[in-house]
C-alpha positions as CSV (number, residue, x, y, z in Angstrom):
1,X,-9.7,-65.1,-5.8
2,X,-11.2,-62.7,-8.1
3,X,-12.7,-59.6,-7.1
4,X,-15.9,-57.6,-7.9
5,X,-15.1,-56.2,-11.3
6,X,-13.6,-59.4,-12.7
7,X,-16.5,-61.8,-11.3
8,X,-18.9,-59.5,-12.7
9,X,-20.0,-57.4,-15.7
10,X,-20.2,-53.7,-16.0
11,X,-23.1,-52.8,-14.0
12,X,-24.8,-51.3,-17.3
13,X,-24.5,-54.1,-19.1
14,X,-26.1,-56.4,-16.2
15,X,-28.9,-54.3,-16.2
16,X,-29.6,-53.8,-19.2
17,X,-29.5,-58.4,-19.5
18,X,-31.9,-57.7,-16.4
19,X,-34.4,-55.6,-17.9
20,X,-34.6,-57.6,-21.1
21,X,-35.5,-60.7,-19.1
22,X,-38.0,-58.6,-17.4
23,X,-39.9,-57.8,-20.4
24,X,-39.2,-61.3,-21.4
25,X,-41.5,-62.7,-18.2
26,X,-44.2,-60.1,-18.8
27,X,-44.8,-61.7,-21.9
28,X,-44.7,-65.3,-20.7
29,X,-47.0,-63.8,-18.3
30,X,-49.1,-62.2,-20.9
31,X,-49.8,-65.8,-22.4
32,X,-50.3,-68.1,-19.7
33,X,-52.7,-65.4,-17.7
34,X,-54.6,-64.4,-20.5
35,X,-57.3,-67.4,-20.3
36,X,-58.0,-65.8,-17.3
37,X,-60.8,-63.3,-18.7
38,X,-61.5,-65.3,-21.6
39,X,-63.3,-68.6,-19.3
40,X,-67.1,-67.5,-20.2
41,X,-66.6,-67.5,-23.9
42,X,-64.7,-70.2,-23.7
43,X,-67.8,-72.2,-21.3
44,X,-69.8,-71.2,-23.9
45,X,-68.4,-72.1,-27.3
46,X,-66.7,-75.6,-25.7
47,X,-69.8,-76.0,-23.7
48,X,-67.4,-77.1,-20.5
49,X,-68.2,-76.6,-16.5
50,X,-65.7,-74.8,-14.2
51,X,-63.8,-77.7,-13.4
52,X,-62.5,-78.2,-16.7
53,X,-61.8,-74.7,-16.5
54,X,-59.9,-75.3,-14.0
55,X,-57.9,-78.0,-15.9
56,X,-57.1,-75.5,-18.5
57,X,-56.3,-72.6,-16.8
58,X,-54.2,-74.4,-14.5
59,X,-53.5,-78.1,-14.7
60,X,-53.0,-78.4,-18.3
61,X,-50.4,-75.7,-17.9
62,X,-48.6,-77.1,-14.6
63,X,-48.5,-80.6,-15.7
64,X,-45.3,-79.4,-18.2
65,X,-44.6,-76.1,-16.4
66,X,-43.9,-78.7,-13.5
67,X,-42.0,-81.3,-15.6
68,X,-40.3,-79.4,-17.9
69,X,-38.8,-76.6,-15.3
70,X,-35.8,-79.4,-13.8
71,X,-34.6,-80.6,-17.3
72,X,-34.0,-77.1,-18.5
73,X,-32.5,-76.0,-15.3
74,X,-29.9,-78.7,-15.7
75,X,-29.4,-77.2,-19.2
76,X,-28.8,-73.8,-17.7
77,X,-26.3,-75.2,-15.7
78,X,-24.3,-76.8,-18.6
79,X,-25.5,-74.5,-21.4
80,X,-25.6,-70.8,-22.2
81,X,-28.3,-69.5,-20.8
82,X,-29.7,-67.5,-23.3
83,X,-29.6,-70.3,-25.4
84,X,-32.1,-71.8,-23.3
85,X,-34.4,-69.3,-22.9
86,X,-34.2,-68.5,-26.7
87,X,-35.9,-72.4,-27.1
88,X,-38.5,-71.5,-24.4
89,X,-39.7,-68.6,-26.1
90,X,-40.5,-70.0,-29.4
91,X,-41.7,-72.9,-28.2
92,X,-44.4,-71.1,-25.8
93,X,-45.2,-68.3,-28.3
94,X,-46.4,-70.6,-31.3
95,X,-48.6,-72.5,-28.7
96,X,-50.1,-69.5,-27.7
97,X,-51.0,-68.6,-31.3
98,X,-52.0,-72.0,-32.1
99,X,-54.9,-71.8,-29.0
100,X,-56.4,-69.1,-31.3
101,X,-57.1,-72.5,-33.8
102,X,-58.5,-74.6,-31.0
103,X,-61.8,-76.2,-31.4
104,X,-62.4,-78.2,-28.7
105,X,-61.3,-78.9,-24.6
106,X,-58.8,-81.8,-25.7
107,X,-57.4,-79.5,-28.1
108,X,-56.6,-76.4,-26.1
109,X,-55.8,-78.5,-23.0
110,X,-52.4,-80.0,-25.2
111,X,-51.5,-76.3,-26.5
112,X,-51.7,-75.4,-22.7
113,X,-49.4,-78.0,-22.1
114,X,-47.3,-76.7,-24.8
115,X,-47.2,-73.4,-23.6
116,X,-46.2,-74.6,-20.0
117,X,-43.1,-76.5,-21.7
118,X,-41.9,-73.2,-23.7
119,X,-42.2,-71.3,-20.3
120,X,-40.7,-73.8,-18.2
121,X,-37.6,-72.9,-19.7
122,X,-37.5,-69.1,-18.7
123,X,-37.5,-68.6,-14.6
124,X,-34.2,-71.7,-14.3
125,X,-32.6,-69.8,-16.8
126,X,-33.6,-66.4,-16.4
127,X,-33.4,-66.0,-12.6
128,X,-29.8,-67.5,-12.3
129,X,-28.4,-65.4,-15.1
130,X,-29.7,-62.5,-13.0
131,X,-27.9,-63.8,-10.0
132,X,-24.9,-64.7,-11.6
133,X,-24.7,-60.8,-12.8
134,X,-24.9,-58.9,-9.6
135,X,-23.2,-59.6,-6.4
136,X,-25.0,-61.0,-3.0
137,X,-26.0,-57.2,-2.0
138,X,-27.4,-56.0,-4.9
139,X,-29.1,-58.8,-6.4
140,X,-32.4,-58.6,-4.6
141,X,-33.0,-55.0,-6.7
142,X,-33.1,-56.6,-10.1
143,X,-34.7,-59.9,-8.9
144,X,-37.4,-58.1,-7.8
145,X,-37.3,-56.2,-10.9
146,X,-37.7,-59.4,-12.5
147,X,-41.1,-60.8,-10.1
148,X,-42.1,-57.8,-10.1
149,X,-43.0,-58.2,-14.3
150,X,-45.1,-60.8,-13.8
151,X,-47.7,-57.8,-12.7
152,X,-46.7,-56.1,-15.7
153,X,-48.1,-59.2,-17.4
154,X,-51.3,-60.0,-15.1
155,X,-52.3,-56.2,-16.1
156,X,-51.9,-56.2,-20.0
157,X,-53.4,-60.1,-20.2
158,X,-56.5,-58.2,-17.8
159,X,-56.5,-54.8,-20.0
160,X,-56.2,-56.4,-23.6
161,X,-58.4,-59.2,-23.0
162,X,-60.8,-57.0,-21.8
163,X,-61.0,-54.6,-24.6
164,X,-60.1,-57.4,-26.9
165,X,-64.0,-59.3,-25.8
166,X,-65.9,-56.3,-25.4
167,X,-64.8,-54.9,-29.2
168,X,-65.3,-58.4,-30.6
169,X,-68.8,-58.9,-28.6
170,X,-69.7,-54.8,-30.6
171,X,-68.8,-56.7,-33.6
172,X,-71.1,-59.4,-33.5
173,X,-68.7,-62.3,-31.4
174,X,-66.9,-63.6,-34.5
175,X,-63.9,-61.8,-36.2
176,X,-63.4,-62.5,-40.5
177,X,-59.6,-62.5,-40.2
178,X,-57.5,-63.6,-43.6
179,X,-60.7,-66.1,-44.5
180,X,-60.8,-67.7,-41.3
181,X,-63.4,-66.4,-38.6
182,X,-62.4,-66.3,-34.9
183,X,-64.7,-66.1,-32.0
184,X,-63.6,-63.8,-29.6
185,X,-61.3,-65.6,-27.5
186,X,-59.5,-67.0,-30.3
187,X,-58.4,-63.7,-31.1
188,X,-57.3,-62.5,-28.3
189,X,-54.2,-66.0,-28.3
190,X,-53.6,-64.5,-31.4
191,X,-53.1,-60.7,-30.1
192,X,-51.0,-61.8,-27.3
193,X,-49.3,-64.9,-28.6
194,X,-47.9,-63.1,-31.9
195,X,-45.2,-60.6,-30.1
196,X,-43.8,-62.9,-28.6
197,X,-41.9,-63.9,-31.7
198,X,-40.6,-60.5,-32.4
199,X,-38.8,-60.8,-28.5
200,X,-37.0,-63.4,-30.1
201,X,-34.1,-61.1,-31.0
202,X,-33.4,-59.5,-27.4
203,X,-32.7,-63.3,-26.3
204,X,-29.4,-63.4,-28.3
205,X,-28.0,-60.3,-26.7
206,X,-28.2,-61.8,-23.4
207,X,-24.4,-61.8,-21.5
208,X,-23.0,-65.0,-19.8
209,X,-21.1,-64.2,-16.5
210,X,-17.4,-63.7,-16.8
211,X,-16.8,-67.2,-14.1
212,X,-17.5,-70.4,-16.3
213,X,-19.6,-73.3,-15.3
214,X,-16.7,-75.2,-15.2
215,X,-15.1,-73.8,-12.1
216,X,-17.5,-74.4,-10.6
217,X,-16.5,-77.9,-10.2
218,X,-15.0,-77.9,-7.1
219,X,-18.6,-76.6,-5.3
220,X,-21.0,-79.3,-3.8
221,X,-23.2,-81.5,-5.9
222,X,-27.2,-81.2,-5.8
223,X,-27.4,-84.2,-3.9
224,X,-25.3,-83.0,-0.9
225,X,-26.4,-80.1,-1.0
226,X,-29.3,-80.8,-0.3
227,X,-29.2,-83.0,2.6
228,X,-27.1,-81.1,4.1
229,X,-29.7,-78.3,3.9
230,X,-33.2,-80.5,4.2
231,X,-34.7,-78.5,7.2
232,X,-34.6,-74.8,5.1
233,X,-35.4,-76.6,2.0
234,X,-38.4,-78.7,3.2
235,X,-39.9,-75.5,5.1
236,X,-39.1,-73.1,2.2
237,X,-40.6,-75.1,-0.3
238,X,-43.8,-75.7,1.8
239,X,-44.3,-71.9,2.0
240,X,-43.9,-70.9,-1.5
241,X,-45.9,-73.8,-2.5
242,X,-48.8,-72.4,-0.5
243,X,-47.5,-68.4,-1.3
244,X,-48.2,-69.9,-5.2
245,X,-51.4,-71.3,-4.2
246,X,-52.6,-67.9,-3.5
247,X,-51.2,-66.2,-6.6
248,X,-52.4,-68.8,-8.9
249,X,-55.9,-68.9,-7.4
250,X,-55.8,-65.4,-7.4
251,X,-54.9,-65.0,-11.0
252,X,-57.3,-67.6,-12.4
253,X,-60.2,-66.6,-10.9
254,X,-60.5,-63.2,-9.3
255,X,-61.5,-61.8,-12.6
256,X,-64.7,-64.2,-13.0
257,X,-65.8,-63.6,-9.2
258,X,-66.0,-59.9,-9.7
259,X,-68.4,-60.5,-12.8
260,X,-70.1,-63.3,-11.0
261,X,-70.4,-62.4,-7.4
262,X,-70.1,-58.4,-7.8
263,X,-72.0,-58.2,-11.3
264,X,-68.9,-56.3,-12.8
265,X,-68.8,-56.0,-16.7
266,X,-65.7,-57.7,-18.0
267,X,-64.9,-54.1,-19.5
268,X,-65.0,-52.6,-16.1
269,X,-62.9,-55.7,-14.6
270,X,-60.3,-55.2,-17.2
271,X,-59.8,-51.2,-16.8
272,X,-60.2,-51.8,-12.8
273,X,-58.5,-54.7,-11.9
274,X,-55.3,-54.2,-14.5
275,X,-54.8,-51.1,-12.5
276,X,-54.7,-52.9,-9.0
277,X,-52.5,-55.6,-10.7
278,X,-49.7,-53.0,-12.3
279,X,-49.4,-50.0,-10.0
280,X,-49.4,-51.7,-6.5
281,X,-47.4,-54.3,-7.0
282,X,-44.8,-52.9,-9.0
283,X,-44.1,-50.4,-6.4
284,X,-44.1,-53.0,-3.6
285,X,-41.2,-55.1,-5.8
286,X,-39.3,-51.9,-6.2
287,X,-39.4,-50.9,-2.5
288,X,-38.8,-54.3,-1.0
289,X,-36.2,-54.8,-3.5
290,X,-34.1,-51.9,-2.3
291,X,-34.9,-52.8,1.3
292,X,-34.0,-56.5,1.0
293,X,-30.8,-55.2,-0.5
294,X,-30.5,-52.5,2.3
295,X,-30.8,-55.2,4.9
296,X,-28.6,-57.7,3.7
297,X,-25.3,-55.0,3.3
298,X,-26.2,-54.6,7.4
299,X,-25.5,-57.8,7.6
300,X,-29.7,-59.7,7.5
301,X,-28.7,-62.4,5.9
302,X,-32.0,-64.3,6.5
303,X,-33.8,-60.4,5.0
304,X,-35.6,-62.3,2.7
305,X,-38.0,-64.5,4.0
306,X,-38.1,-62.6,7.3
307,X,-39.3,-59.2,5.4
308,X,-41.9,-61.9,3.5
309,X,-43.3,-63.8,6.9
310,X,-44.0,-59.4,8.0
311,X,-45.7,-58.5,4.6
312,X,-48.1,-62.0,4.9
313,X,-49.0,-61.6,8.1
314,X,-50.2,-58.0,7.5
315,X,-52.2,-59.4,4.0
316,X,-53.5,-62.1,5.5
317,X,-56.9,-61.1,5.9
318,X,-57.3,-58.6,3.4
319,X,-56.6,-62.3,1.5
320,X,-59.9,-63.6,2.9
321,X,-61.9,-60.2,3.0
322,X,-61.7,-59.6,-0.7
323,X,-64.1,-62.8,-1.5
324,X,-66.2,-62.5,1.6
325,X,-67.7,-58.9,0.7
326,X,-70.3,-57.9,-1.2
327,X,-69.1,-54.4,-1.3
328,X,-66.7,-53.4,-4.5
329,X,-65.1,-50.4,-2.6
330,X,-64.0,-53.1,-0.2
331,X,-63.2,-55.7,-3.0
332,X,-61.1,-53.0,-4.8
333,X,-59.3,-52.4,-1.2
334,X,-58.9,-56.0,-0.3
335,X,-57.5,-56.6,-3.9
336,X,-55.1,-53.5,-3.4
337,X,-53.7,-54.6,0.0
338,X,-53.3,-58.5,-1.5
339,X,-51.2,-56.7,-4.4
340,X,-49.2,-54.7,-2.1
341,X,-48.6,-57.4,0.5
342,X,-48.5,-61.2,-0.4
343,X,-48.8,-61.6,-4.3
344,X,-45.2,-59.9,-4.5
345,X,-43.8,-62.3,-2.1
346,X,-42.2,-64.8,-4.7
347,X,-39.7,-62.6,-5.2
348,X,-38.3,-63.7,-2.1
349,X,-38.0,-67.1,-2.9
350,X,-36.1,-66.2,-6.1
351,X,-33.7,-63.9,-3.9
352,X,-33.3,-66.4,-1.1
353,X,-32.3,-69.3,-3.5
354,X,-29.2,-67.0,-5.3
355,X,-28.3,-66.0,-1.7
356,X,-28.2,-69.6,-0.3
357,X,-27.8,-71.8,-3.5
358,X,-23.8,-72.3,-4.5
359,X,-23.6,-70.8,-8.1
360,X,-23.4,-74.6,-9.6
361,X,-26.4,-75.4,-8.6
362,X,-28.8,-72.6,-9.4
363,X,-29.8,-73.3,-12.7
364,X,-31.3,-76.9,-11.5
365,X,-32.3,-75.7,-7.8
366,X,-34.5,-72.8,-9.2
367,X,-36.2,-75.9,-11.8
368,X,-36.8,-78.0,-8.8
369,X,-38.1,-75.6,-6.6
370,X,-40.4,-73.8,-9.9
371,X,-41.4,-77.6,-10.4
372,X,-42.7,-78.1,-6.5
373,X,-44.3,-74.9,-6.2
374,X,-46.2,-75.0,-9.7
375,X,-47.7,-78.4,-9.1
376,X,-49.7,-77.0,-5.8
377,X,-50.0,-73.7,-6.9
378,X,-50.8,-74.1,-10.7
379,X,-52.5,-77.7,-11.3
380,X,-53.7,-77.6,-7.7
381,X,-55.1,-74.3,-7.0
382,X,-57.2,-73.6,-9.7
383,X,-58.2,-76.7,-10.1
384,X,-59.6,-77.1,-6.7
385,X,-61.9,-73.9,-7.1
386,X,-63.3,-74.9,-9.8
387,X,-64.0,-78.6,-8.3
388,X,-65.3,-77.0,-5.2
389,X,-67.9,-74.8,-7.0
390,X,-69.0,-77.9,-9.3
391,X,-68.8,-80.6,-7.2
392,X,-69.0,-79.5,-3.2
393,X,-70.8,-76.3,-3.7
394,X,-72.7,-77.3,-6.6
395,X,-73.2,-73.4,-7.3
396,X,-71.5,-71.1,-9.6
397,X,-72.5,-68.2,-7.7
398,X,-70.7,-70.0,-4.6
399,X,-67.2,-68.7,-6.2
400,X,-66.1,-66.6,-3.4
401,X,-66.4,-68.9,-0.6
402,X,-64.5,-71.4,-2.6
403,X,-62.0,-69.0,-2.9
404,X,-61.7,-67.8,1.1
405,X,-61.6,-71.7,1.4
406,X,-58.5,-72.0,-0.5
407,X,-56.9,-69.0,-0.4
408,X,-57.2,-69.0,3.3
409,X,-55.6,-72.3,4.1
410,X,-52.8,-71.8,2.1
411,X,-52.2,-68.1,3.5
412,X,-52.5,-70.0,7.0
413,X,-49.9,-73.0,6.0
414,X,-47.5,-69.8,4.9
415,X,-46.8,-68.4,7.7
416,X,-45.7,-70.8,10.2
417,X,-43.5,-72.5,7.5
418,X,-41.6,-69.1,6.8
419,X,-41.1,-68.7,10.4
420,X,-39.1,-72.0,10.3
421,X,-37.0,-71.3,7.5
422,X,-35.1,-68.1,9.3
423,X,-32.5,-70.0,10.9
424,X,-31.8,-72.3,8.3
425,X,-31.7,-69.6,5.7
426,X,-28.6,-67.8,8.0
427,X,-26.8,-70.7,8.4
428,X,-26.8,-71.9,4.6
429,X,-26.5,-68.3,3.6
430,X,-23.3,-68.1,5.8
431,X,-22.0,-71.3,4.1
432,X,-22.6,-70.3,0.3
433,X,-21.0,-66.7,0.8
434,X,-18.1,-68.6,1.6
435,X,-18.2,-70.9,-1.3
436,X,-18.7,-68.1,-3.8
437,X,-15.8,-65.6,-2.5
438,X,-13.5,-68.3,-3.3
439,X,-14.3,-69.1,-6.7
């Protein structure tokens, strides 16, 4: 049996492996959010409604986010990781630059596609590496670290896309760049897709954990696993689908609702709302972190999930209230409070599956689980705004109520199904401590 300091790296050297993938995610985040504040230039020069919006801004995406994510977890498994996410982010970067060359909706929905197979590579990889380099009670820190980028991201896609329009809008709405000229939106891929390529180089100085993958022969096999475990699994994933519902859905759309239902310039969205989409959040993933962490060395082994169901009930109607006012002071307060509250609450999925997963199955548990949640929360979410404003509604303007319909059910699905996963969560937790202490 092998303790601490050979199972594990130097703690400065798993940190530092923790921060790069951190930076890594905020760019993946960057990419696939950005489309976000482009969608009325983009309804404009394709000349497409809001459910084929919808399509690209999530379905397009999610269709190879969702198939792509169980394939490359099994390669994490067998494979260096790095390795891995090095393919992922050159595949997703040129897609992102080649959207600023798309002409058309069929174009733009296949780069989309493209850009959800390059990123479907990073959280199986990515968030199993990270387990892998801490142990059980101090895991939940750098996870949450990890989540907690994905803000980082939402903010700079909100910010630069922002600035990026309203400079190109001063400048007549087309850009002269090297002989070719850009509309607005095409630029901005360009901005944000570019530096992606130059993060290629942090990827090879990613660490592999001292245990190979090939002791962990002896450990249970996916299949077992998870019948074993079907009760927890079944519950967990209906939660996070419906948590991812709501970050999705809040993501894609929450930027055109305050220009359409509060009359907010997309300059003032981008200054505004990147600041409720950084500072908030970030804090919430450090402080939860540390608690999560806190609570499990007391021995809350279910710390997780039950600190999650606490944090959603409290958002829960600050989830509704934000598109059911018509005041922005209470917009920007709602929007705070969903920050603070329930969009962090991934995290705790990532942490729960490296507390409950055995190490040999992480790689393709985290796919499988990234794959189910992405499907409802990315091709479903967004999409079903947009089909509810075009086709139920048959308003644009109707864009809030579409959104307390949606985000409201799935905030109301949530709870219940957390509450139902405590138990389980002990009892496999109990099982997989066992399993790794005697590697």
């Amino acid at each position: 049996m092998l303790d601490d300091s050979q199972r594990y790296p130097p703690r400065a050297q798993s940190w530092a492996a923790a921060i790069t993938l951190a930076v890594l995610y905020a760019f993946a985040v960057v990419d696939r959010a950005v489309l976000s504040m482009l969608i009325g230039p983009i309804k404009k020069d394709l000349a497409i409604n809001d459910f084929q919006v919808g399509l690209l801004v999530g379905t397009a995406f999610a269709l190879t986010y969702v198939g792509g994510a169980i394939p490359f977890g099994m390669l994490s498994d067998r494979f260096p990781r790095r390795n891995v996410i090095f393919a992922g982010l050159l595949i997703w970067s040129l897609a992102t630059i080649a959207c600023g060359f798309a002409v058309s909706f069929t174009v733009l929905f296949l780069l989309r596609m493209l850009v959800g197979v390059g990123e479907s590579a990073l959280i199986p990889s990515a968030v199993p590496l990270i387990g892998d380099l801490f142990p059980p009670e101090r895991r939940s820190l750098p996870l949450s670290l990890y989540q907690g980028m994905a803000n980082v991201g939402g903010a700079l896609a909100t910010f630069a896309g922002g600035l990026l329009l309203d400079w190109s809008f001063r400048k007549g709405g087309t850009i002269e760049l090297a002989g070719h000229s850009f509309s607005a939106w095409q630029l901005v891929f360009l901005a944000v897709g570019i530096p992606g390529l130059a993060l290629l180089l942090l990827t090879v100085k990613l660490p592999e954990p001292r245990v190979a993958k090939r002791e962990h022969a002896a450990l249970p096999g996916i299949w077992d696993f998870s019948r074993k475990h079907r009760r927890l699994l079944i519950f967990f994933c209906l939660a996070f689908a419906a948590d991812a519902t709501v970050i999705a859905t809040f993501s894609a759309w929450t930027a055109e609702y305050l220009v359409r239902g509060l009359g907010w310039s997309k300059s003032e969205v981008g200054a505004i709302l990147s600041l409720l989409l950084l500072v908030p959040p970030i804090l919430s993933h450090i402080v939860t972190g540390f608690l999560v962490d806190r609570m499990i060395t007391r021995g809350s082994t279910d710390a997780p999930i039950r600190l999650c169901l606490i944090m959603t009930v409290v958002g829960l109607p600050f989830g509704i209230l934000v598109y059911a006012t018509s005041s922005s002071a209470v917009a920007i307060l709602s929007i705070f409070a969903m920050k603070v509250f329930i969009i962090p609450s991934l995290q705790f999925a990532h942490i729960s599956l490296q507390q409950f997963v055995p190490p040999n199955l992480r790689g393709r548990a985290t796919g499988a689980f990234m794959s189910f949640i992405s499907f409802f929360g990315l091709a479903v979410g967004p999409m079903a705004v947009g089909a509810l404003t075009h086709y139920v509604l048959k308003d644009d303007k109707a864009l809030g109520t579409a959104m307390v319909y949606i985000v409201g059910t799935a905030l109301a699905i949530m709870c219940p199904c957390l509450w139902l996963c405590l138990k389980p969560m002990r009892e496999a937790v109990g099982e997989a401590r066992r399993q790794e202490l005697a590697r």
